[in-house]
Structure formats: C-alpha cells, structure tokens
C-alpha positions in Angstrom: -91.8 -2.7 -14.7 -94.7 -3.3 -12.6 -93.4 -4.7 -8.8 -95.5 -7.8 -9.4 -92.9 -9.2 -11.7 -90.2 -9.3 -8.8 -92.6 -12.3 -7.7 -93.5 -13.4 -11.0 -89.9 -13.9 -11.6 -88.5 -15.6 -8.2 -91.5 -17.4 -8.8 -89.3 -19.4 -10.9 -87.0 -20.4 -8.0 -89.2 -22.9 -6.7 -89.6 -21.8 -3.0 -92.4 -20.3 -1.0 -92.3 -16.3 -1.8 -93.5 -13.8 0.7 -93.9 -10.2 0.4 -92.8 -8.0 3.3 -93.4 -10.9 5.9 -92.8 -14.7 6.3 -94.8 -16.5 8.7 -94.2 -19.8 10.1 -92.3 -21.8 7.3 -89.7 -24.4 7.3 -86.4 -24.8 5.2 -86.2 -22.4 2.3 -88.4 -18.9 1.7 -87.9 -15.9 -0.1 -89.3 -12.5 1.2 -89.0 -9.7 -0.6 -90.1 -6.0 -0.5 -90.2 -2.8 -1.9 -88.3 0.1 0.5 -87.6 3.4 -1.1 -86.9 5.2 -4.3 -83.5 5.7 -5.8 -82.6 8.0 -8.2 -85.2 9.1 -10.4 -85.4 11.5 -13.7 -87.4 15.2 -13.8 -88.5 17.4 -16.3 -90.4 20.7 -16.7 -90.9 20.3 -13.1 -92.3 16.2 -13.2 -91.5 13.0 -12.5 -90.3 10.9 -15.6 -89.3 8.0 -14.6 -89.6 6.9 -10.9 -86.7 3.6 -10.1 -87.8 1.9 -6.7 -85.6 -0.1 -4.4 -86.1 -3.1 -2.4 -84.4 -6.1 -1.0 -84.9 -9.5 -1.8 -83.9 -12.0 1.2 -83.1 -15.9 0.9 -83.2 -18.1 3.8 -81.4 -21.4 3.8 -80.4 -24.6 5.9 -78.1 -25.6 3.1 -74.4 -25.2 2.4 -74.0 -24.1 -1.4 -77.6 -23.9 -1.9 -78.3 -24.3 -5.7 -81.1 -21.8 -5.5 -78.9 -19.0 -5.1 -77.7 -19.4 -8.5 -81.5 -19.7 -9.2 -82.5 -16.3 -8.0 -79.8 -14.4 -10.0 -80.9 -16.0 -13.1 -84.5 -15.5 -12.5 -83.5 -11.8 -11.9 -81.1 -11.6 -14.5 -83.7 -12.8 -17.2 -86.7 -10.5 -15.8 -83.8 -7.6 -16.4 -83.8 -6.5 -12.7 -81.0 -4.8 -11.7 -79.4 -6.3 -8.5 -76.7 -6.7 -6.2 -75.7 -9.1 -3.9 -75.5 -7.4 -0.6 -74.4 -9.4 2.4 -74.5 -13.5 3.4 -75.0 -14.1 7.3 -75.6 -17.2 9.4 -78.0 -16.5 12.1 -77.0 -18.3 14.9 -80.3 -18.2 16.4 -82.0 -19.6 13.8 -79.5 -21.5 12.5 -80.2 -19.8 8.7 -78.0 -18.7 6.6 -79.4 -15.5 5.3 -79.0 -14.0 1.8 -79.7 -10.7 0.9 -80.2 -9.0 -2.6 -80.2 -4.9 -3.0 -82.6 -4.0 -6.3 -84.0 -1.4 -8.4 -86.8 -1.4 -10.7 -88.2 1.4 -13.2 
C-alpha cells in the first residue's frame, strides 16, 4: 500500500489533512506522518516485504467529536492497521489531541 492512501483515505473525514506539519489552522486538522519501520520479512538475504509506521494525529475543540468515529472507519475500510494510542487536552492550546499508532505494507 502506497503512503498516499493514508491521505486518500482520511481524505474522507472531511478536515484539512497535513503531512508532517500543520500551519496556522483553526478548529479541526489532521496531521499525519510516516516515522519508522516495524517489523519486516527477509529472504535469501532481501527485503520482502517492508511494513512502515506512522502516527496519525487529530486535533479538536469538541467534546465527542463525531470525526473520531470518522477516522477509524476511513482507516478501517482502506485496511490500515491501527491503534488508538493516547487522548490529551492541551491546556495551552486548549485542543484535545488524538493520536493514532499505524502500519502499512
């Protein structure tokens, strides 16, 4: 699965989509990323199959945000494996900050 269909599928969400960095947006965003490489399959001394990891990161104003459920479907029917990794409210900002764990092949 190429990376570009990460996007293509939170695409479906509805919210502005950023890839590594978001800059100067308001209310709700999704940035995602690529970060590493989990574990993989050899043979004969090659690479067979390389899975990548990233993150996927939501950030929200709103209590029970209906596009949470969004973003699990949307990576559920693109058959991305995920995980829900932690929920924080940043004081600072005053977000409340999703975070997805992934992997890809």
């Amino acid at each position: 699965m190429p990376l570009s269909d990460i996007q293509s599928a939170l695409r479906t969400v509805g919210v502005p989509i950023h890839h590594y960095l978001a800059a100067k947006v308001a209310d709700k965003y999704i940035v995602w990323a690529e970060d590493g490489e989990a574990d993989s399959e050899w043979a004969d001394n090659k690479k067979q199959l390389q899975v990548l990891t990233g993150t996927i990161d939501y950030f929200t104003k709103m209590e029970y945000d209906p596009n949470i459920s969004k973003i699990q479907e949307a990576l559920n029917d693109a058959e991305i494996s995920w995980k829900l990794n932690s929920v924080q409210y940043e004081e600072l900002t005053k977000y409340i900050h999703y975070e997805w764990a992934l992997e890809v092949v």
